[in-house]
C-alpha positions as CSV (number, residue, x, y, z in Angstrom):
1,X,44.9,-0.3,-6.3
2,X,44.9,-3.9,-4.5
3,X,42.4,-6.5,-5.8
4,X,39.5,-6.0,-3.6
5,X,39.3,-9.9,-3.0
6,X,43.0,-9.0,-1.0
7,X,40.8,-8.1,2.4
8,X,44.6,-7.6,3.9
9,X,45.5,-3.8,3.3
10,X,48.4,-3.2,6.3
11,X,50.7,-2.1,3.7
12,X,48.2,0.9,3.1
13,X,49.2,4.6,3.9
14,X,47.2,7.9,3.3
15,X,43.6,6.3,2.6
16,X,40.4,6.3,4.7
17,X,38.9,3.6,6.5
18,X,34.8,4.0,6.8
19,X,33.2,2.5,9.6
20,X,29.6,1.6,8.6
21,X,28.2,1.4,5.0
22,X,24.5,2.5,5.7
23,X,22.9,5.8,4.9
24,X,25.8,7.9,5.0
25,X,28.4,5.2,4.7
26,X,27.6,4.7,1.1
27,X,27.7,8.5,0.2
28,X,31.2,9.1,2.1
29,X,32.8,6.0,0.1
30,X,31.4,6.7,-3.7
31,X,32.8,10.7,-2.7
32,X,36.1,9.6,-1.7
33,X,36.7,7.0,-4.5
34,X,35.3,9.7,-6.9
35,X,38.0,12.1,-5.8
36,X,40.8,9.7,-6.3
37,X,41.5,8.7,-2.7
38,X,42.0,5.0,-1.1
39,X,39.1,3.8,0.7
40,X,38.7,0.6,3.2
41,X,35.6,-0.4,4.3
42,X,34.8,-1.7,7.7
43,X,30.9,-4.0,7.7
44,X,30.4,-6.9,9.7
45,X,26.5,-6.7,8.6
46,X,26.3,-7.9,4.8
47,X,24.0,-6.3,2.7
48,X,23.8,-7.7,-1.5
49,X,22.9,-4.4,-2.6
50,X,25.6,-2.7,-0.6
51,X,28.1,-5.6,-1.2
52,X,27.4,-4.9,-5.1
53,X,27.9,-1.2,-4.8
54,X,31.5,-1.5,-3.1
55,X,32.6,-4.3,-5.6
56,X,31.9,-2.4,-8.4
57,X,33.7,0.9,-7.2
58,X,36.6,-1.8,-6.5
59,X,36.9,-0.5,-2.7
60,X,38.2,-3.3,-0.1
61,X,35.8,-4.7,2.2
62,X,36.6,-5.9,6.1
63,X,33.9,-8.5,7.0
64,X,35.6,-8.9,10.6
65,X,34.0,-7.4,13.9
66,X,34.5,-3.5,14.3
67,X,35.4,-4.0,17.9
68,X,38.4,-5.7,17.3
69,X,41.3,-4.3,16.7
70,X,42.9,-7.2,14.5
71,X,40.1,-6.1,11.9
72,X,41.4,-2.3,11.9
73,X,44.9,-3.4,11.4
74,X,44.1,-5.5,8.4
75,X,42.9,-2.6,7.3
76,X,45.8,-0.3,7.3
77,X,45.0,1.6,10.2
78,X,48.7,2.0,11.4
79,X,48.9,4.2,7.6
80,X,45.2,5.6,7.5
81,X,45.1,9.3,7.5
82,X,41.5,9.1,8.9
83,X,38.6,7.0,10.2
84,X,35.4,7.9,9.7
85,X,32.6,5.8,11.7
86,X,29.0,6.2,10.6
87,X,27.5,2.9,12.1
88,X,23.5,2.5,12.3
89,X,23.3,3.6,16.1
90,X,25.0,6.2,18.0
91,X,26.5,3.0,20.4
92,X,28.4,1.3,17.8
93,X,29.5,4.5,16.5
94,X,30.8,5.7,19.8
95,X,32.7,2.3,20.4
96,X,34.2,2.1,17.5
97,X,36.0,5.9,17.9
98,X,37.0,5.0,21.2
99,X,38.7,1.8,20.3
100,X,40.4,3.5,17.3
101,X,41.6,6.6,19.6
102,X,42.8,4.6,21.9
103,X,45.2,2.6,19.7
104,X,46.1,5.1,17.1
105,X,45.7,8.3,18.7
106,X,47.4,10.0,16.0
107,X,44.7,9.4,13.5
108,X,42.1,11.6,12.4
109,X,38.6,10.0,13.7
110,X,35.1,11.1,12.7
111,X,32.5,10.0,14.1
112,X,28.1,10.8,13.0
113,X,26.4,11.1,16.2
114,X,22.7,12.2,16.9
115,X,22.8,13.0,20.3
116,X,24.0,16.7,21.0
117,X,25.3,16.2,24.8
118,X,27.4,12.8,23.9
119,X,28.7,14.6,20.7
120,X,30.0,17.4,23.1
121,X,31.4,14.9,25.6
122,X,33.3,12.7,23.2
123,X,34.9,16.0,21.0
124,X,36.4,16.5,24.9
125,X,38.2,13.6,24.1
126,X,38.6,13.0,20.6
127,X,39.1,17.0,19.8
128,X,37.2,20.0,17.8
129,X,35.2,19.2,14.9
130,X,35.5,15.0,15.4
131,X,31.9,14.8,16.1
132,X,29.6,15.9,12.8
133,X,25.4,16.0,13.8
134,X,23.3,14.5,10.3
135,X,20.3,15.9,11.5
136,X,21.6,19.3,11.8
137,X,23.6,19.4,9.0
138,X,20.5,18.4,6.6
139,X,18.2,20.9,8.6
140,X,18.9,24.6,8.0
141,X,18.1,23.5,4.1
142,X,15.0,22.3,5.1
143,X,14.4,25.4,7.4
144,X,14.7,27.3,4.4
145,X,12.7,26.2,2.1
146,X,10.0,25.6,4.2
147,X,10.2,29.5,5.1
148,X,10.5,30.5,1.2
149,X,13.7,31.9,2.3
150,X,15.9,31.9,-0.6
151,X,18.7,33.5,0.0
152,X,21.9,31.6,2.3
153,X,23.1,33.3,3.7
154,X,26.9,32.8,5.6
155,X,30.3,35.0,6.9
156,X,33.4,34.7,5.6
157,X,36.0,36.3,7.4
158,X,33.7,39.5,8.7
159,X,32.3,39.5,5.1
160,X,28.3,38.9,4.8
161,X,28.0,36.8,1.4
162,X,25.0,34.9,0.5
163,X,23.3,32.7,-2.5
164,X,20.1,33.7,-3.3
165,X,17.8,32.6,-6.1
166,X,16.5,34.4,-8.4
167,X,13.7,34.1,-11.7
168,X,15.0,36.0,-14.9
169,X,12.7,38.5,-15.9
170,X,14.1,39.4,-18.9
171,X,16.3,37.7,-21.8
172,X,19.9,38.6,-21.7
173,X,23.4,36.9,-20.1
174,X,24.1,36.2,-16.8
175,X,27.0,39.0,-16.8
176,X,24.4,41.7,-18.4
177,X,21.9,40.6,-15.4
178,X,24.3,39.6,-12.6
179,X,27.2,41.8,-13.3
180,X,29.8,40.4,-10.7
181,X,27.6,37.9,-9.5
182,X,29.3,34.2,-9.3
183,X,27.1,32.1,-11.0
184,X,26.7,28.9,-9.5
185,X,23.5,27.4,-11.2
186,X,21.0,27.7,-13.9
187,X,17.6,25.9,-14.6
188,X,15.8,26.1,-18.0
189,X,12.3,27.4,-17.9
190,X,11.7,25.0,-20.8
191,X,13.1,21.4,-19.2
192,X,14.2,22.4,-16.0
193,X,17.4,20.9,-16.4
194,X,20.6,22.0,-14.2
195,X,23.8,23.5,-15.6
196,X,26.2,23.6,-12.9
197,X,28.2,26.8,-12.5
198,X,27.8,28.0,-15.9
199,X,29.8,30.8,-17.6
200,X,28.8,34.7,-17.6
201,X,28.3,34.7,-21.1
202,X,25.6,31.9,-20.9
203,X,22.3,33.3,-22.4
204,X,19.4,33.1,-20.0
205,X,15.6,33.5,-20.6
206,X,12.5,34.9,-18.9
207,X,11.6,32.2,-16.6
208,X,14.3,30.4,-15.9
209,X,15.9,30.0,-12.7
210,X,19.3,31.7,-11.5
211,X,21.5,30.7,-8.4
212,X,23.8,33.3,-7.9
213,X,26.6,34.3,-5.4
214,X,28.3,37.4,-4.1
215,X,27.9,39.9,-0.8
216,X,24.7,41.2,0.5
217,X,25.4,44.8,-1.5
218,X,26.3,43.1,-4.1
219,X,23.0,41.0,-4.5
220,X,20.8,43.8,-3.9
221,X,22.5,46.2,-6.0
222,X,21.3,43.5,-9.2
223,X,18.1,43.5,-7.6
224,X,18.1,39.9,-6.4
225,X,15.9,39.1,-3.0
226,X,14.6,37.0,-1.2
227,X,10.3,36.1,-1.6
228,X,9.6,38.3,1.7
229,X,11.2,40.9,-0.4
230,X,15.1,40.9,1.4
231,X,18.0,38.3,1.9
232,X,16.5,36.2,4.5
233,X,18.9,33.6,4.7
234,X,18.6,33.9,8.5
235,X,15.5,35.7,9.3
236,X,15.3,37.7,13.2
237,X,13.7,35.5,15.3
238,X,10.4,36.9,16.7
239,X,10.1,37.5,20.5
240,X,6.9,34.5,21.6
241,X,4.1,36.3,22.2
242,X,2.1,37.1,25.3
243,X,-0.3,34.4,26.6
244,X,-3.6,35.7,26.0
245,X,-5.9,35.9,28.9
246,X,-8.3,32.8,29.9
247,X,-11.6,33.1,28.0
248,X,-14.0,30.7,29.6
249,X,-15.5,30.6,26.4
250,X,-12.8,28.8,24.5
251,X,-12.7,25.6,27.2
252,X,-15.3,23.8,24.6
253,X,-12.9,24.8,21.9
254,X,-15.8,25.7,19.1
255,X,-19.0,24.7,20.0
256,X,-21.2,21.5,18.5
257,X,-24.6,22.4,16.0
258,X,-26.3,20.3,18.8
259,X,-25.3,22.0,22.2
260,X,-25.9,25.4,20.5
261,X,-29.1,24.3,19.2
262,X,-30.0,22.6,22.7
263,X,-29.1,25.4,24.9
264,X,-31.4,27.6,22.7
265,X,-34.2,25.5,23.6
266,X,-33.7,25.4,27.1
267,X,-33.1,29.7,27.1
268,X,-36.7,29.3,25.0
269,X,-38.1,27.2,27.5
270,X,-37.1,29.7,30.5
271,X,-37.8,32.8,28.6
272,X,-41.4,31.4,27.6
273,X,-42.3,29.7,30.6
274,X,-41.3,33.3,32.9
275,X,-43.6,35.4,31.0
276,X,-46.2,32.6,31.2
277,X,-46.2,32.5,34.8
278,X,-45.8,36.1,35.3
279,X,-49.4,36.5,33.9
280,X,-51.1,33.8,34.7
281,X,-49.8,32.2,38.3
282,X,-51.4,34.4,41.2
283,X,-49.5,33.7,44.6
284,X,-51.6,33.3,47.7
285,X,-55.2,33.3,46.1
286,X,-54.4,36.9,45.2
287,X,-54.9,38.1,41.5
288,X,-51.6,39.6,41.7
289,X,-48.9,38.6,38.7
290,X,-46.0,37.2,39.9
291,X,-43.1,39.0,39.5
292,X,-40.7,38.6,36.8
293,X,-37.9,37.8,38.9
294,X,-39.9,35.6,41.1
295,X,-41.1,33.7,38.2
296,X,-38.0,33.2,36.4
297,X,-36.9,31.6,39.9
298,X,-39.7,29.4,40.1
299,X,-39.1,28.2,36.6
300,X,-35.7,27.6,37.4
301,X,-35.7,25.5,40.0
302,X,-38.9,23.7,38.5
303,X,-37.4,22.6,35.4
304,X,-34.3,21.8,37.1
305,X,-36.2,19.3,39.5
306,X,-35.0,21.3,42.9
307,X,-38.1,21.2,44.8
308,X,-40.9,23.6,45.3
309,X,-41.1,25.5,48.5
310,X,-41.7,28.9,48.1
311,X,-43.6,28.6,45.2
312,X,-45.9,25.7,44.1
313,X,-48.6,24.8,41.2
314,X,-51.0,23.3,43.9
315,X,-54.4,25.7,44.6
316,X,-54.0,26.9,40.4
317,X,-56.0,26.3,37.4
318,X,-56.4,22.7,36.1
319,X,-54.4,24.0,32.9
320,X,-51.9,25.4,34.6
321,X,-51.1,22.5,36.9
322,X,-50.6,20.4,33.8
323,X,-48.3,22.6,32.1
324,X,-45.6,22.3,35.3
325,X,-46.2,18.7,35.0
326,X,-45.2,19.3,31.4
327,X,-42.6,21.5,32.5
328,X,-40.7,19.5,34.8
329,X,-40.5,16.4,32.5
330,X,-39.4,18.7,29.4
331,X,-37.2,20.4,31.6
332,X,-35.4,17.6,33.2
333,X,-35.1,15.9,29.6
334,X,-33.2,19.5,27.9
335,X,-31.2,19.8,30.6
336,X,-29.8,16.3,30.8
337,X,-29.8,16.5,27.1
338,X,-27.7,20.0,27.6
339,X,-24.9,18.5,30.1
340,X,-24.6,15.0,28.3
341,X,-23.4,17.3,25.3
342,X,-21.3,19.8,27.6
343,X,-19.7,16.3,29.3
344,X,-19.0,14.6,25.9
345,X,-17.4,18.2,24.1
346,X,-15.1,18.2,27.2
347,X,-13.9,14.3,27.2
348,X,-13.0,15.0,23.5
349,X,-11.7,18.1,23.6
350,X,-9.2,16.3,26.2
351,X,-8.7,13.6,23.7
352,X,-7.9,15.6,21.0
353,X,-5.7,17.3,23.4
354,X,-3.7,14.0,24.2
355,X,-3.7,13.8,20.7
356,X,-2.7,16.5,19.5
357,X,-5.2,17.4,17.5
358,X,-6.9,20.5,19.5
359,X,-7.4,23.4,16.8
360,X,-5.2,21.7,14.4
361,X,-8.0,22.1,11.8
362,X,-8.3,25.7,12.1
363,X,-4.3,26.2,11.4
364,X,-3.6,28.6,8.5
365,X,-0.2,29.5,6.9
366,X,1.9,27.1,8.9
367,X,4.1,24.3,8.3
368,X,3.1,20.8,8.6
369,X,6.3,18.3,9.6
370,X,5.8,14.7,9.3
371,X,8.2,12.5,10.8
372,X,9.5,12.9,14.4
373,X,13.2,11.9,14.3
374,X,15.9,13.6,14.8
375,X,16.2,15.4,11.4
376,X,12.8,16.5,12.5
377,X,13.2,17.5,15.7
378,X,16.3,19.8,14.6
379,X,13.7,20.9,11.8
380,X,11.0,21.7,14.1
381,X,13.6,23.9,16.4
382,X,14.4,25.9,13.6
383,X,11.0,26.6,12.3
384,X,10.3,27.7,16.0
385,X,12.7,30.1,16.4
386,X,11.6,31.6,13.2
387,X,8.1,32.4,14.3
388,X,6.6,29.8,12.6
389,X,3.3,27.7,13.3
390,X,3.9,23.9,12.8
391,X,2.0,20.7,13.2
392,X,3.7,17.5,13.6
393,X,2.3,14.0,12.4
394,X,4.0,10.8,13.4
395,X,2.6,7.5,13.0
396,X,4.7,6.0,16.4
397,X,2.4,6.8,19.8
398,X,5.6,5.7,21.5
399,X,8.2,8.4,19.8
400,X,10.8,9.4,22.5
401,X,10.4,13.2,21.4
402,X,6.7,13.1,22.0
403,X,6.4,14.8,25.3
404,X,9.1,17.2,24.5
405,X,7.1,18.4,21.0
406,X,3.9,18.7,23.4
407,X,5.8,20.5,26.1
408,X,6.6,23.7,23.5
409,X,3.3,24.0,22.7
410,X,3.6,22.3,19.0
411,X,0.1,20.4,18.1
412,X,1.1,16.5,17.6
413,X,-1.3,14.2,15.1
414,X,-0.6,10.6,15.9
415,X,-1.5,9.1,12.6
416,X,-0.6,7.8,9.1
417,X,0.3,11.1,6.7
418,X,-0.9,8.9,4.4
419,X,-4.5,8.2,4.7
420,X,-7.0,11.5,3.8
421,X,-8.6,11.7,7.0
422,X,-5.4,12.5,8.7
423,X,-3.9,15.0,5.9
424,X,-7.6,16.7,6.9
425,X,-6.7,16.7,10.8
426,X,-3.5,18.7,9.9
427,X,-6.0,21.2,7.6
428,X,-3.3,20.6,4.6
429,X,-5.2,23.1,2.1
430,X,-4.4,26.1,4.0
431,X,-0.8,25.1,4.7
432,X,2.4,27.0,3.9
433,X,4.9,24.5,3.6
434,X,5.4,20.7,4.7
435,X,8.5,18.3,5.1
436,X,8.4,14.5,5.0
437,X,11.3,13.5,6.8
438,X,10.4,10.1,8.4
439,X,13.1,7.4,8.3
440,X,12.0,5.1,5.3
441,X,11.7,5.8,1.8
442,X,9.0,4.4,0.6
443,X,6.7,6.1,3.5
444,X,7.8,9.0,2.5
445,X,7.3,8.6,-1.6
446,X,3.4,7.2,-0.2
447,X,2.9,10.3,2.2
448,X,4.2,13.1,-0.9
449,X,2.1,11.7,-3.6
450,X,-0.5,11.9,-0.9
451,X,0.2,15.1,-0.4
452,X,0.2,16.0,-4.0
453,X,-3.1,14.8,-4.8
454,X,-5.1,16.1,-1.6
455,X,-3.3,19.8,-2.7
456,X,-4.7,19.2,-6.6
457,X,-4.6,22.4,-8.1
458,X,-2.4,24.0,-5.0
459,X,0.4,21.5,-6.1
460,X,3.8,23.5,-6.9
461,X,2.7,26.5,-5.0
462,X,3.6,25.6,-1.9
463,X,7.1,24.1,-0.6
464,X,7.2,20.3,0.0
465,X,10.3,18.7,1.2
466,X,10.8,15.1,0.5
467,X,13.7,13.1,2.3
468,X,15.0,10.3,0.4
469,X,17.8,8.6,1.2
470,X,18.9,6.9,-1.5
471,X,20.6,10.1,-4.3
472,X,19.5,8.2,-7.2
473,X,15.9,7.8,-6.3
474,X,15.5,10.9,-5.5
475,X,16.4,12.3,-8.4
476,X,14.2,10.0,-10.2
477,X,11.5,10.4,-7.4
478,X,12.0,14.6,-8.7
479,X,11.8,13.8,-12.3
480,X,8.9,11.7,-12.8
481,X,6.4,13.2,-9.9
482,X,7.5,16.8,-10.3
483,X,8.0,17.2,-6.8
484,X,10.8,20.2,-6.9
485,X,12.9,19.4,-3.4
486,X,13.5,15.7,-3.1
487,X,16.5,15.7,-0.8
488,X,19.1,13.1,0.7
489,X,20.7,13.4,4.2
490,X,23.0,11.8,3.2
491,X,24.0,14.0,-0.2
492,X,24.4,17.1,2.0
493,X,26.2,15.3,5.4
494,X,28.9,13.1,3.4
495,X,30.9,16.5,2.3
496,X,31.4,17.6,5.8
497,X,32.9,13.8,6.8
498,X,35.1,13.6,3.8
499,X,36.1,17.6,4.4
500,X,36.8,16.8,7.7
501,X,38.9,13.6,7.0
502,X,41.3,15.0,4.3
503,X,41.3,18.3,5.5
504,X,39.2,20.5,3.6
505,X,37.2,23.1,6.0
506,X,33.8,22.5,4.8
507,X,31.5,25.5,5.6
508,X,28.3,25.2,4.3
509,X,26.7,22.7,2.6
510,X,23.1,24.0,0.7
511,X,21.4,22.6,-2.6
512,X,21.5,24.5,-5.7
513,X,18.0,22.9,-7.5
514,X,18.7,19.0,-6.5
515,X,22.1,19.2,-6.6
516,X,24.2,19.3,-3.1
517,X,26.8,22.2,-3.4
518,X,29.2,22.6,-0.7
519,X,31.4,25.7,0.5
520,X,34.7,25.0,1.6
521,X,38.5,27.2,2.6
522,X,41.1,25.7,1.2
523,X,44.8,27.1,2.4
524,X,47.3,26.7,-0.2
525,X,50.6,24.7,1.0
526,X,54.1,25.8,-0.3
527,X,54.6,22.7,-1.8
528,X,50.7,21.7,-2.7
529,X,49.6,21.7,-6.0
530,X,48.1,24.7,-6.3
531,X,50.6,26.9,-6.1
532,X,51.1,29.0,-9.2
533,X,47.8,27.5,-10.3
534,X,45.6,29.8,-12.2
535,X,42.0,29.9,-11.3
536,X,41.0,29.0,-15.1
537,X,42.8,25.9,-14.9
538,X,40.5,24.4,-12.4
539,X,37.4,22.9,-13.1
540,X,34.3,24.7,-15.3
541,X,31.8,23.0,-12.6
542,X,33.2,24.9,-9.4
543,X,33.8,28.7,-8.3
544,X,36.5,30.1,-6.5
545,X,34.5,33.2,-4.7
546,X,36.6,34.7,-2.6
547,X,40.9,35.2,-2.0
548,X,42.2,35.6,1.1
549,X,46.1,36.7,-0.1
550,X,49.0,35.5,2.2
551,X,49.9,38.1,4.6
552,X,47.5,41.0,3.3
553,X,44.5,42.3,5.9
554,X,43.4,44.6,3.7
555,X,40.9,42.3,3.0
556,X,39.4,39.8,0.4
557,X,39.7,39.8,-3.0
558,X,36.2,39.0,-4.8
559,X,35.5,38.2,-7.0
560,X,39.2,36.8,-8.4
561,X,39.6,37.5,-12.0
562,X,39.9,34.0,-14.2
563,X,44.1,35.1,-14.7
564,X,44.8,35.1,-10.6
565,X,47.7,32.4,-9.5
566,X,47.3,31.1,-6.0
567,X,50.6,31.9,-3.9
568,X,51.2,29.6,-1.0
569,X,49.4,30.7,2.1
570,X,46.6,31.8,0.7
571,X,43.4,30.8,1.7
572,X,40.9,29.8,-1.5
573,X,36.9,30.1,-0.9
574,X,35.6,27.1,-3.2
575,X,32.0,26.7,-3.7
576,X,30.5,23.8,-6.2
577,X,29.8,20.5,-6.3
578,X,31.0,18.0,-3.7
579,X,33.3,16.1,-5.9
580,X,34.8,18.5,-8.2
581,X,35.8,20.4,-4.8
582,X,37.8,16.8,-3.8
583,X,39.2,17.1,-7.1
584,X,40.7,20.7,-5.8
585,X,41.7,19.3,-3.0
586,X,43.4,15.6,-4.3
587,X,45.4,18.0,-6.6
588,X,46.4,20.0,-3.5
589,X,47.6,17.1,-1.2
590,X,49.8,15.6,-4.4
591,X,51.4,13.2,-1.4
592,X,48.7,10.7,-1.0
C-alpha cells in the first residue's frame, strides 16, 4: 500500500473512495481496511481525532474540496470500483454523487440520505439500491426491542427463517437443545460475555443466553419463542381504534382538589338555602311555603346576582332579610371562586395540550422515545404501526417533525430527559420500554443514567435503548453501567454501504447481544475463490445458513453440513459478523 503522506493515488484500481469521515464515514473505512480492501478518503473538514484514526489504519487522505473533480482524480477515481458519500448533510452528500456520476458514470456510487422522497428521486438517476436510509436501517432493531419482540424475523427465497433468543433452562449443548438450530451467539449467565457463533458441541448452562437461527418450524419445534409467547419478529399491525364519543366530562381532563371541593360548596349552598326558603319565606303576606322549585329559582338567581323580580326578601322577617344579604355576598364570592378555577383548568389544559403533555402522566405500558430526529421519527413509525402507545420528549421547541408527531396523535414533552420533573411528565415508572436516540453522545449517556436511577429497582426489567455513536464507547458505556442495548447507527448502517460497494447483497443487519451481525447472499463466481471451498474452511465466527445449488429449484438446502463444497453459481446465505463476512467476500473477488 502507498505511503499515506503520497495524497496522489491515480494509479489506484479496485479500491473505494469514502466521501465524508463523520458518523458513518469512520465505520465504513475501519470495515473496509479490516477486510483487506484499498480505501481513499475524501475530507476537506479536519478533525485530530479523525485525522489520528485514518493515520493509524494507514488509509490515504484527500484534504482538497469534494466538489472538484481534480480532488476525485487524485484519488483514483478513473480505477475506483465504488464511491461511497456519507457527508454531514444530505446537500453535500447529494452533490458529491452527482458530480461523481456525471464524470464516471461507470462507477458504483453510494450515497446516505435521510430524506425518503430525494432518496427515491436520485436512485431514478443513479440506479436501484444507490441510495441507503441510516435512520431506517438502525430502526427495525430498535422497534424490536422496545416491543420485547425477540425473534427476526426475514424471507429468503419463499423460506420464513428467523433469529430468536432464547434463555437455557436446562444444562446441556447447544446441539442437545437446538438440534439443527445455527447457533450464532452465546452469553454466559456468569459474565455476560459474547462468544460469537460458537460450535454445537459448546456446553451451555441454565441462564445463559442463546441466539439461534433456523425456519419458523424449525424454532418452534425446540421450543424457542418469542416473550408474547410466538415468533414476533414482525407482529400484525392492529387496525386504530374507533374514536370514542365526546364526553363533556373529560374537557377538564381530571378535575383539581379545589374546583371539586368548591363546586360542593356552592351545590351545599343551593341545596341548604332551597329548603330554607321553602319553610320559612311566605310569598304575598300568605303563610304558604314556597315551593321547592320556586325556591330553588329564587336562590339561583340570588346568589348568582340576577336581580329580584318575582321574588324578593323585602316585607320578611328581620332574620331572614339578613341571611339573603349573606346570601348574595357568599354566593357571588363561590361562584366567582368556582369559574376562576373552571377558566384557569381550561387555559392549562390548552397549555399542556401545546405541549404535549395532556394525559401523559396517566400513560401505562407504553414506550417513551427521546430524541426527535430522524432515527426517531422512523422509530416512532414503527412503534405505531405496532399498536403501541409512545410519548416523545425533545428538548428543541423548534424540531421540524413537531407538528407532524402532534398531527398522529403522539403526546410531545418539550423538555430535558434529563431533569426528574420531566422523566415524571412522561410517568417513566409505568413505562414499557424507552429509546434515547438524540444526536449527541453525551446527552444521551446523561438522559440513560437518568433513566436508570429514577427506574431504581425496575432497572433491567424494562428495555432501554441507548444510541451511541461512537462503537467503542458504547461498549464501554454497556460494561460499566450495565445498560444491556447500547447501540451505534453507525455499527449496523456501515455493512449495507460496504455490501453495496463491493457487491455483497446485504439483507439484514440485527444485533446479536452488542455485537452487529449482518445477513448477506453471496453468488459464487466460476472463477471466485470459493469455488470448491468447503464450508469448514471458512471462518469459526460466521454461519453459512442456507444453499441455494446452481440450477436446482427443488429448493434450499439447510442447514449445509460442515463437508459441502460450493460449485459456481450457487448462491451462499452468510450470517455473522460484519467483518469476517468481508473476509468471505475479499476471498471471493481474488482480482482486487
Amino acid at each position: 500500500m502507498p505511503d499515506p503522506g503520497a495524497l496522489d493515488c491515480r494509479a489506484w484500481s479496485g479500491h473505494v473512495i469514502v466521501c465524508g469521515l463523520r458518523g458513518v464515514g469512520l465505520r465504513i473505512v475501519e470495515q473496509l481496511h479490516a477486510a483487506g480492501a484499498r480505501v481513499v478518503v475524501i475530507d476537506e473538514e479536519s478533525d485530530a481525532l479523525l485525522d489520528r484514526s485514518i493515520a493509524a489504519l494507514g488509509v490515504p487522505r484527500m484534504s482538497g474540496s469534494w466538489r472538484e473533480l481534480e480532488t476525485f482524480l487524485s484519488a483514483g477515481l478513473a480505477g475506483a470500483v465504488a464511491v461511497a458519500c456519507v457527508q454531514r448533510d444530505d446537500l453535500r452528500t447529494l452533490e458529491t454523487g452527482l458530480l461523481v456520476n456525471e464524470f464516471s458514470p461507470g462507477t458504483r456510487v453510494i450515497l446516505g440520505l435521510d430524506n425518503p422522497a430525494v432518496g427515491r428521486g436520485v436512485e431514478g438517476v443513479l440506479g436501484p439500491g444507490s441510495v441507503l436510509d441510516i435512520a431506517g436501517l438502525f430502526a427495525p432493531s430498535v422497534i424490536e426491542t422496545c416491543t420485547r419482540e425477540n425473534a427476526h424475523r426475514l424471507s429468503l427465497e419463499g423460506h420464513e427463517f428467523a433469529l430468536a433468543e432464547a434463555v437455557v433452562d436446562r444444562a446441556s449443548t447447544l446441539r442437545e437443545r437446538f438440534a439443527d438450530l445455527a447457533p450464532m451467539g452465546l452469553a454466559g449467565a456468569s459474565d455476560g460475555s459474547l462468544l460469537v457463533c460458537p460450535g454445537r458441541d459448546t456446553a451451555i448452562a441454565p441462564g445463559d443466553r442463546a441466539w439461534v437461527f433456523g425456519t419458523v418450524e424449525e424454532l418452534a419445534a425446540a421450543r424457542v419463542v418469542g416473550r408474547r409467547g410466538g415468533l414476533s419478529g414482525r407482529v400484525a399491525e392492529r387496525s386504530a381504534a374507533a374514536p370514542a364519543p365526546w364526553n363533556p366530562l373529560k374537557v377538564l381532563g381530571r378535575p383539581d382538589r379545589s374546583i371539586l371541593v368548591v363546586l360542593a360548596a356552592v351545590l351545599a349552598l343551593i341545596l341548604g338555602s332551597t329548603l330554607l326558603l321553602h319553610f320559612e319565606y311566605h310569598h304575598g303576606g300568605t303563610h304558604e311555603h314556597l315551593p321547592v322549585l320556586d325556591s330553588l329559582y329564587f336562590t339561583v338567581e340570588t346568589i348568582s346576582t340576577v336581580g329580584f323580580g318575582e321574588f324578593s326578601f323585602s316585607g320578611q322577617s328581620a332574620w331572614l332579610e339578613a341571611y339573603g344579604v349573606l346570601l348574595i355576598v357568599l354566593g357571588a364570592a363561590i361562584l366567582t371562586t368556582l369559574f376562576s378555577l373552571i377558566t384557569n383548568a381550561l387555559v392549562r389544559r390548552r397549555i399542556d395540550q401545546s405541549l404535549g403533555r395532556a394525559g401523559a402522566t396517566r400513560l401505562t405500558s407504553h414506550t417513551i422515545l427521546v430524541g426527535l430526529g430522524a432515527v426517531g421519527m422512523k422509530v416512532l413509525e414503527g412503534l405505531l404501526a405496532r399498536g403501541q402507545s409512545v410519548v416523545v420528549v425533545e428538548h428543541d421547541e423548534g424540531n421540524r417533525y413537531l407538528n407532524q408527531v402532534r398531527s398522529l396523535g403522539v403526546r410531545v414533552i418539550v423538555g430535558d430527559a434529563t431533569l426528574p420533573r420531566t422523566l415524571e411528565l412522561v410517568n417513566l415508572k409505568s413505562a414499557a420500554a424507552v429509546a434515547i436516540l438524540t444526536s449527541d453522545d453525551l446527552t444521551n449517556i446523561e438522559t440513560g443514567l437518568a433513566v436508570r436511577d429514577a427506574l431504581a429497582g425496575r432497572f433491567g426489567e424494562i428495555p432501554i435503548v441507548l444510541r451511541v455513536f461512537d462503537t467503542a464507547l458504547s461498549q464501554r458505556v454497556q460494561r460499566s453501567f450495565r445498560f444491556h442495548h447500547v447501540w451505534s447507527t453507525s455499527a449496523i448502517a456501515a455493512p449495507w454501504f460496504i455490501g453495496a460497494a463491493l457487491g455483497l447483497d446485504v439483507l439484514s443487519t440485527f444485533y446479536v447481544d452488542h455485537e452487529p451481525f449482518l445477513l448477506a447472499r453471496l453468488t459464487v463466481a466460476h472463477h471466485g475463490g470459493l469455488a470448491g471451498v468447503e464450508m469448514q474452511e471458512l471462518s469459526a465466527e460466521m454461519r453459512v445458513v442456507a444453499i441455494r445449488r446452481a440450477g436446482d429449484t427443488a429448493g434450499l438446502e439447510h442447514p449445509p453440513r460442515r463437508d459441502t463444497r460450493f460449485a459456481p453459481g450457487d448462491r451462499a446465505y452468510l450470517a455473522g459478523p460484519s467483518e469476517e463476512l468481508l473476509k468471505v467476500l475479499r476471498r471471493e473477488q481474488r482480482q482486487m
